[in-house]
C-alpha positions in Angstrom: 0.0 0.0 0.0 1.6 3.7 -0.9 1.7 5.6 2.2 2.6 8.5 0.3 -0.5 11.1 -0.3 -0.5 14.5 -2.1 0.5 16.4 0.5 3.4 14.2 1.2 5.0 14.6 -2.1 4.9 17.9 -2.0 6.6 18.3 1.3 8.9 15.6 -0.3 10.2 17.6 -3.3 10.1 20.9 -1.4 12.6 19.3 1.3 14.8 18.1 -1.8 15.0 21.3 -3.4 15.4 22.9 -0.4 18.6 20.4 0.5 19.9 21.1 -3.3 19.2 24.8 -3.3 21.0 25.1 -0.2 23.9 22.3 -0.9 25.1 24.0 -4.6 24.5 27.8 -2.4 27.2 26.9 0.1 29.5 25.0 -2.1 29.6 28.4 -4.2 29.8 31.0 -1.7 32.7 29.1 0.1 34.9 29.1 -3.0 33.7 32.7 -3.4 36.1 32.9 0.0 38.6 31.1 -0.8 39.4 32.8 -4.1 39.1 36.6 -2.6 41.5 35.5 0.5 43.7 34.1 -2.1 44.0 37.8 -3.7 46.6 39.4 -2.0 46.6 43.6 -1.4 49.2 45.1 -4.0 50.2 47.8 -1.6 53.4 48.6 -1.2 55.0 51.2 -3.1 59.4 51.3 -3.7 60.8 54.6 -3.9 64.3 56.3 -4.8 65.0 59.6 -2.3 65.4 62.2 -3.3 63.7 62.3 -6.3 65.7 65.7 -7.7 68.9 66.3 -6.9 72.2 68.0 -8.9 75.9 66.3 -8.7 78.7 67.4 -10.5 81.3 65.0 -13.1 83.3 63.4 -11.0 81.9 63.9 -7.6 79.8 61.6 -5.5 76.1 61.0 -4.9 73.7 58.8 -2.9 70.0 58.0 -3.2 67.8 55.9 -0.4 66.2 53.0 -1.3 62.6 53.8 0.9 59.9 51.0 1.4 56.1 52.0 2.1 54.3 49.1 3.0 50.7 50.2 3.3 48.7 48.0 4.4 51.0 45.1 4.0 53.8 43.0 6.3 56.5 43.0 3.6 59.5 40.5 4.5 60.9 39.9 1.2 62.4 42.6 -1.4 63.7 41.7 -5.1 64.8 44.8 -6.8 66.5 45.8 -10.5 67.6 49.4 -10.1 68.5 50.7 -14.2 70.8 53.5 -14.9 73.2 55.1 -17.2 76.2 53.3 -17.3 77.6 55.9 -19.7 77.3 58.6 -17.2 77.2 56.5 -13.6 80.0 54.4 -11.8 78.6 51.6 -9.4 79.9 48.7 -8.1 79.0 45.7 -6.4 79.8 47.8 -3.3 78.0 50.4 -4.1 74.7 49.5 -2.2 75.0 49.3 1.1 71.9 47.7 3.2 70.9 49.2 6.4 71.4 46.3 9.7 69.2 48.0 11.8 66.1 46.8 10.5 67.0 43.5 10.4 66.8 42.9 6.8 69.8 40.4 5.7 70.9 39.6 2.0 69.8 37.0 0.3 71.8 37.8 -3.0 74.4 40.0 -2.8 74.4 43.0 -4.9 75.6 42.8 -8.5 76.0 45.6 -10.5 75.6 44.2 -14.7 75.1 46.5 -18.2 73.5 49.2 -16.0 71.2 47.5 -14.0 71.9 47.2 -9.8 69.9 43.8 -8.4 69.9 42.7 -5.1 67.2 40.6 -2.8 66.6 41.3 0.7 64.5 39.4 3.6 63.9 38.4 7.1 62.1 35.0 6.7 58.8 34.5 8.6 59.7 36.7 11.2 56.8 39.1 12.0 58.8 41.3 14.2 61.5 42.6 11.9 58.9 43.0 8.7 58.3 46.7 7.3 54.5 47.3 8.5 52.9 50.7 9.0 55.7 53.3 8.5 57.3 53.7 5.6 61.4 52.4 6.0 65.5 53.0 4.8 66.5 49.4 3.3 69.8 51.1 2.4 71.7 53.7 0.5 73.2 53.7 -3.2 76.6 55.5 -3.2 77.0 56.5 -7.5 79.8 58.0 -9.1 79.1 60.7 -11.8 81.7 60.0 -14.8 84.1 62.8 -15.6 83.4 62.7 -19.2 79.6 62.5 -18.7 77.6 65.5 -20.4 75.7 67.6 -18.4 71.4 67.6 -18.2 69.0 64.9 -16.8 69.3 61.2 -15.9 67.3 58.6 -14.5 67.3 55.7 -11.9 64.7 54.1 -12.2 62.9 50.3 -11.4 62.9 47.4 -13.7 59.5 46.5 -12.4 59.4 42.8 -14.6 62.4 42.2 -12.1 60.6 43.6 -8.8 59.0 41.7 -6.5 57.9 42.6 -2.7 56.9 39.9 -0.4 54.0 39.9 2.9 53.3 38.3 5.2 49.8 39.6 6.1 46.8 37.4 6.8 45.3 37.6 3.4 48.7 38.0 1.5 49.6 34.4 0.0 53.6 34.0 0.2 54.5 34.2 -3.5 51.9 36.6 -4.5 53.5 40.1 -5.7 52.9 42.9 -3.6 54.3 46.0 -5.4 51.7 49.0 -6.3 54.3 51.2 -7.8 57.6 52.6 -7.9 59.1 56.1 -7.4 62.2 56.8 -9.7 64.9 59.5 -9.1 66.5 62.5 -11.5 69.9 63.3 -11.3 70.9 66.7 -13.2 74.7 67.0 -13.8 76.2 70.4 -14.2 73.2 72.4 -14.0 72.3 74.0 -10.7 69.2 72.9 -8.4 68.0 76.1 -7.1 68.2 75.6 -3.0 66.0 78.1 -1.2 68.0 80.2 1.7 71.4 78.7 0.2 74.3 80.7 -1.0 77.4 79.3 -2.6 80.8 80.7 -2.3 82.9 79.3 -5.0 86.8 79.6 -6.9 88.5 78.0 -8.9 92.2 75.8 -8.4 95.1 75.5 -10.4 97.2 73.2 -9.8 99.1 72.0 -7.1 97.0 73.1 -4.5 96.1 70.8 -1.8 93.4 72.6 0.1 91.6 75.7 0.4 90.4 78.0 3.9 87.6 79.6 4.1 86.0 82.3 5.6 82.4 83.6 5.4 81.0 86.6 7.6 78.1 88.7 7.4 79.2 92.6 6.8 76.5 94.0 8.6 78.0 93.0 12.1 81.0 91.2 11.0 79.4 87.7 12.4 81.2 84.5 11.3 78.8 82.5 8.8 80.7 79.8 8.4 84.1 78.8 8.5 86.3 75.6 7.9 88.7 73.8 5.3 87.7 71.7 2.5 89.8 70.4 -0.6 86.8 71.2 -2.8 86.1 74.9 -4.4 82.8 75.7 -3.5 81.1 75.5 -0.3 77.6 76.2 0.5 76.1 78.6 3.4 72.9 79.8 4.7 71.8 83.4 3.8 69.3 86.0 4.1 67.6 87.7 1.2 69.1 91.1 0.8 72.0 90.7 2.8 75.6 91.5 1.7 77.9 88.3 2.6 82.3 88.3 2.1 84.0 85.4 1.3 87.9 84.9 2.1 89.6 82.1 1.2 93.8 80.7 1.6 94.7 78.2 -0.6 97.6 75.9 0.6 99.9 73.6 -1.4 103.3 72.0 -0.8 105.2 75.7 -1.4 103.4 77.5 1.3 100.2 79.2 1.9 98.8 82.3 -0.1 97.3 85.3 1.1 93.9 85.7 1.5 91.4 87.0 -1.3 88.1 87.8 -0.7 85.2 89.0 -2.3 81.5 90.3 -1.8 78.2 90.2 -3.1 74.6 91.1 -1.8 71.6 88.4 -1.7 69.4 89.4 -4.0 65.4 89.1 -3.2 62.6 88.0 -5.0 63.3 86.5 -8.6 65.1 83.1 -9.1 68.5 83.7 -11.0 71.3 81.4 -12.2 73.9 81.1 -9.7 77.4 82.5 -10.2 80.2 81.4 -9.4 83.7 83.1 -8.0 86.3 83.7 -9.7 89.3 83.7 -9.9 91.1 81.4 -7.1 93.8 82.6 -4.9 97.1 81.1 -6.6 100.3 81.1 -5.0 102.9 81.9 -7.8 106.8 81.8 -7.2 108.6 84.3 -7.9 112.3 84.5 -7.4 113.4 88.0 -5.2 116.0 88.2 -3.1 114.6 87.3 0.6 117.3 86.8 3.2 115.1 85.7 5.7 112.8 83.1 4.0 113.6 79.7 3.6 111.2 77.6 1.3 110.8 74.2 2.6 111.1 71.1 -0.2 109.7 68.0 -1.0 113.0 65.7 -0.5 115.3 68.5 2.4 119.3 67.0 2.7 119.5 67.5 6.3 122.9 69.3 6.0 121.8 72.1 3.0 120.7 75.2 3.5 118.4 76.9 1.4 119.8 79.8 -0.3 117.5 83.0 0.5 117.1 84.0 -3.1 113.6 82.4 -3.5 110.3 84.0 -2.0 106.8 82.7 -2.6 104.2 85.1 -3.2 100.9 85.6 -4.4 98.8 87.6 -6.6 95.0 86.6 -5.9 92.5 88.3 -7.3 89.1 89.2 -5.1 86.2 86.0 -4.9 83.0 86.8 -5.1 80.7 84.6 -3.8 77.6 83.5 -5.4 73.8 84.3 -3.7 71.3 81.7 -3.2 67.4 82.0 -5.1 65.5 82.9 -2.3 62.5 81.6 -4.5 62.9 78.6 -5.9 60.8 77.0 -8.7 60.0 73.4 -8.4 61.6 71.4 -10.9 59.7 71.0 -14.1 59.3 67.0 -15.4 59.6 65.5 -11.9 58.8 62.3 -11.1 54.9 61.2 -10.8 53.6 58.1 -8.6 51.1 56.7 -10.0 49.2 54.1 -7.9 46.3 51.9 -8.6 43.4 51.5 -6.1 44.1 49.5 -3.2 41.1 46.6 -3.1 39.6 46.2 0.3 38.4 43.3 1.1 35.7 42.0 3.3 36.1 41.2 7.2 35.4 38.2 8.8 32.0 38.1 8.7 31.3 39.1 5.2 27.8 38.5 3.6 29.5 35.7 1.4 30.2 33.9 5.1 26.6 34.2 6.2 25.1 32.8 3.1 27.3 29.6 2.7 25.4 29.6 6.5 21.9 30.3 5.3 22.6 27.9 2.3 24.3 25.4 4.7 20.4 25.6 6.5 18.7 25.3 4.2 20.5 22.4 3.0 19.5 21.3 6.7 15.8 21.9 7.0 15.4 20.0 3.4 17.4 16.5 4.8 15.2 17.2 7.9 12.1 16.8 5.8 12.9 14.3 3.5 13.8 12.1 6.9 10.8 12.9 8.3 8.6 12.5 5.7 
């Protein structure tokens, strides 16, 4: 006898489709989870500080290498730094990586056809990674070429070759984490304007070995600044309108010159080229009698006497120093970060969660009926 009546089926198939309803809604909703925690949050950004700066052929420059990990725990860093290799000298040596964030190498730097790769890490260790603020992984010492020409030049990121590591929740291990990269501009020759900075400058011939200076305010005779350097030119602070005097000694192995000295007032409002001074104090020899000088030499016989016949003197010619633009432009053609948006995902608890539940209950109530019925 079938113990099934109308009723009963109906109750029958509703309970089934609520068990399949309910069994393909939670199947669906918990891959829906699985796929958006497996997306990690492209966040970080790598950046090359400062982005402007001026250095002249043959002298020295750095740059920081600057991590800002945004919402991410980055422990891993893979970088390709490109520059001119025409107008740059870098070594293997050249980058050096800052110990006091705990960051170790895990390749050593290598420096190949322009391009400066290194990786960086600390492992699984959530204490040393680079959260919240951003941080110094090291600094690039560069040397600009003598025979380099002067204008603009890039370093900038091989992106293809970067890759930044985290260890955040929804971050998967291998997954990518770089948003975008910062390069830097280095001008050679040309000046970056520097706002309340004056340069006092001269030139050298040769054989001198250093250079004194001397820069005082003439108002009240105040000391500026003051010190030795083997360079010529030094920089200072100044005042817009104010009237600044530069002396400088040079020194080589025949003695010391006299001083020269020069003047010049700060100009205000308008940006203009800076100068620079000339010409250097040179000490010259010239041969007049002197029977009281004695002119020491590079190789002295411990028994001879230098015949007083020889006196070194000098004939330098005033400096002037050069005044600072007390208002700067910025830079035209700088660099531009561009980022993409940062996804946010959903917390624990998201509506995807509750309806593998609800589907999970219905899936429930349906075996429910079908037992009972």
């Amino acid at each position: 006898m079938n113990n099934w009546s109308g009723k009963k089926k109906v109750f029958a198939i509703f309970g089934g489709v609520l068990a399949v309803v309910g069994l393909v809604v939670t199947i669906f909703l918990v891959q829906k989870v699985q796929d958006l925690r497996s997306r990690a949050e492209k966040a970080t950004i790598l950046s090359l500080t400062p982005t402007n700066q001026n250095v002249d052929a043959g002298e020295e420059g750095q740059l920081e290498l600057v991590v800002n990990p945004g919402v991410n725990q980055v422990n891993f860093v893979r970088t390709a730094i490109v520059f001119d290799p025409e107008k740059f000298d870098l070594t293997n040596e050249s980058f050096k990586l800052d110990s006091s964030i705990g960051f170790t190498f895990l390749e050593e730097p290598e420096v190949e056809d322009g391009v400066l790769t290194f990786t960086v890490g600390v492992g699984n260790d959530p204490t040393k990674v680079i959260n919240e603020n951003p941080e110094s992984l090291g600094k690039i010492t560069f040397t600009v070429k003598d025979e380099a020409e002067d204008g603009e030049s890039e370093f900038s990121f091989d992106e293809e070759k970067t890759q930044i590591r985290s260890i955040g929740a929804v971050d998967p291990f291998t997954e990518n984490v770089l948003s975008s990269t910062v390069r830097a501009t280095v001008t050679i020759g040309a000046l970056v304007c520097k706002p309340n900075i004056a340069t006092c400058s001269w030139e050298s011939t040769e054989g001198n070995v250093s250079f004194q200076y001397k820069i005082t305010d003439t108002e009240d005779d105040s000391v500026v600044l003051e010190g030795e350097t083997d360079k010529t030119k030094v920089e200072f602070p100044s005042v817009p309108g104010k009237t600044y005097k530069c002396e400088v000694n040079s020194f080589n192995p025949c003695g010391e010159s006299p001083e020269a000295s020069g003047t010049s007032v700060c100009p205000t409002p308008t940006p203009t080229p800076t100068p620079t001074l000339s010409p250097s104090p040179t000490p010259e020899e010239t041969p007049t009698p002197s029977p009281t000088e004695e002119i020491p030499t590079e190789t002295p016989v411990p028994t001879e006497e230098v015949t007083p016949s020889v006196k070194v003197t000098t004939t330098p010619a005033p400096t002037t120093i050069v005044v600072v633009s007390p208002t700067p432009t910025t830079p035209q053609g700088g660099p531009e970060v561009t980022t993409t948006p940062i996804p946010t995902l959903p917390p624990t608890g998201n509506p995807f969660v509750i309806g593998g539940i609800l589907g999970g209950v219905l899936f429930i109530l349906g075996g429910m009926a079908l037992l009972f019925l």
